[in-house]
C-alpha positions as CSV (number, residue, x, y, z in Angstrom):
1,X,0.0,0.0,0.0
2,X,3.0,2.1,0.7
3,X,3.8,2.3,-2.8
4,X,0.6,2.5,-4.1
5,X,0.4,5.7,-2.0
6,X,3.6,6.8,-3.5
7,X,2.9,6.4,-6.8
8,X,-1.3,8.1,-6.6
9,X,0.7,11.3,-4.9
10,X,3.1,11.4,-7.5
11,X,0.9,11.2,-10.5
12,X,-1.2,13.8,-8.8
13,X,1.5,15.9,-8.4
14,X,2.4,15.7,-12.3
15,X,5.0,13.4,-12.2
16,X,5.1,10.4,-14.9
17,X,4.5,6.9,-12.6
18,X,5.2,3.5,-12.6
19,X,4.4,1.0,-10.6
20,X,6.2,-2.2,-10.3
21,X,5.9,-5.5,-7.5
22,X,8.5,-7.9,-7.0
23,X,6.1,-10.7,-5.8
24,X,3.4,-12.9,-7.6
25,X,0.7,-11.0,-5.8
26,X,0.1,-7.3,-5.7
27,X,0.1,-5.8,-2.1
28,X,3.6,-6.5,-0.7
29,X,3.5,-6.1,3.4
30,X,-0.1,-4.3,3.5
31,X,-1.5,-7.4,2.0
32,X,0.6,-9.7,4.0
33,X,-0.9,-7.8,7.0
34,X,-4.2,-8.3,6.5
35,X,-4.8,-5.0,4.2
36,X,-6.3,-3.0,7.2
37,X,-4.9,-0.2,9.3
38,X,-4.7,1.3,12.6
39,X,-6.0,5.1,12.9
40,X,-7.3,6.8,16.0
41,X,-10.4,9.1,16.3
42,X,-12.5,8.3,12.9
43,X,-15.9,8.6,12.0
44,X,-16.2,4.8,12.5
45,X,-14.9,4.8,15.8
46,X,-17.0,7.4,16.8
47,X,-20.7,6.0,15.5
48,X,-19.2,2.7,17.5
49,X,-18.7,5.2,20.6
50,X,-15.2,3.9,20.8
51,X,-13.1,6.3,22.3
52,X,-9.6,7.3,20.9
53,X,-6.9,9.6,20.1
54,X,-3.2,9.7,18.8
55,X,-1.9,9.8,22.4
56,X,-3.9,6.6,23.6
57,X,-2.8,5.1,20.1
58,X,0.8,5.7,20.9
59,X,0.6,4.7,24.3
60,X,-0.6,1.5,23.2
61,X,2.1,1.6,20.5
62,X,5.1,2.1,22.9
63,X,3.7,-0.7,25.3
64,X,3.7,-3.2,22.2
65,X,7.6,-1.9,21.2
66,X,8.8,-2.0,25.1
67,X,9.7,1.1,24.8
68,X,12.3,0.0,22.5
69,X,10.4,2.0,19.2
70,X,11.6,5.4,18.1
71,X,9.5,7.8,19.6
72,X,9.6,10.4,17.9
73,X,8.6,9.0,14.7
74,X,5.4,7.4,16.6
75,X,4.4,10.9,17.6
76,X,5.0,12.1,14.0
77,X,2.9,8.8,12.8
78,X,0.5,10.1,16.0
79,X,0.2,14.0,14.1
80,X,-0.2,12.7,10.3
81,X,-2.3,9.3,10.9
82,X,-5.4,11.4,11.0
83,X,-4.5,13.3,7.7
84,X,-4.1,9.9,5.8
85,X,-7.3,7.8,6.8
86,X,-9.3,11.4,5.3
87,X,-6.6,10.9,2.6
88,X,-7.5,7.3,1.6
89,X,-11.2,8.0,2.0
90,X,-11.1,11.0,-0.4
91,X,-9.5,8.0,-3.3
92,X,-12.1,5.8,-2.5
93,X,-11.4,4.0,-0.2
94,X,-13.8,2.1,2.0
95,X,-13.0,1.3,5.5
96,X,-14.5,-1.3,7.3
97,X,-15.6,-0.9,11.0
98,X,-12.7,-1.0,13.7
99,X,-11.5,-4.1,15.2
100,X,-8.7,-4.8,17.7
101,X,-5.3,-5.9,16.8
102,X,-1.9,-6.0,17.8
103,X,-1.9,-4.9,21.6
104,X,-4.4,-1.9,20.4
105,X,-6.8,-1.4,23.7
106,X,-9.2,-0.3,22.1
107,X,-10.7,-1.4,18.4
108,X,-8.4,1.0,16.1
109,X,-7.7,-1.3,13.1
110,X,-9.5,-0.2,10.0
């Protein structure tokens, strides 16, 4: 999905594009992972009345990494997550309702 993003921002910014995939099967490590996503405080979470917000998402995060992660690139993934779930919606995309995954403690994957 990473370079599908890549490539739709790219082309919309004038450039010439094109995609290519190493493997057999289009998706690389978003379609190994399922093909969902974890964003906090969307519409869907909302009409569930699931509570959430970047700093309870990277909370969670930090717990999952041990600490360990690079924090200030959670808090940057924190600021823009937001930004890209209304990105992806405005292509098309169709998100299904929130489940949890991953250590999340609340239902944040899209």
């Amino acid at each position: 999905m990473a370079g599908f993003c890549c490539a739709i921002e790219a082309a919309s910014q004038g450039a010439s594009v094109i995609l290519l995939e190493k493997e057999a099967d289009v998706g690389g490590s978003s379609r190994l992972s399922g093909g969902s996503f974890a964003f906090a405080g969307t519409d869907q979470q909302r009409a569930a009345a699931i509570e959430d917000h970047a700093g309870l998402m990277l909370s969670d995060l930090l717990a999952v990494g041990q600490h360990k992660n690079n924090e200030a690139l959670l808090r940057v993934f924190g600021t823009e997550q937001h930004a890209t779930y209304r990105w992806l919606e405005g292509l098309g995309y169709v998100f299904g309702p929130p489940k949890v995954a991953s250590g999340q403690s609340v239902p944040r994957t899209h």
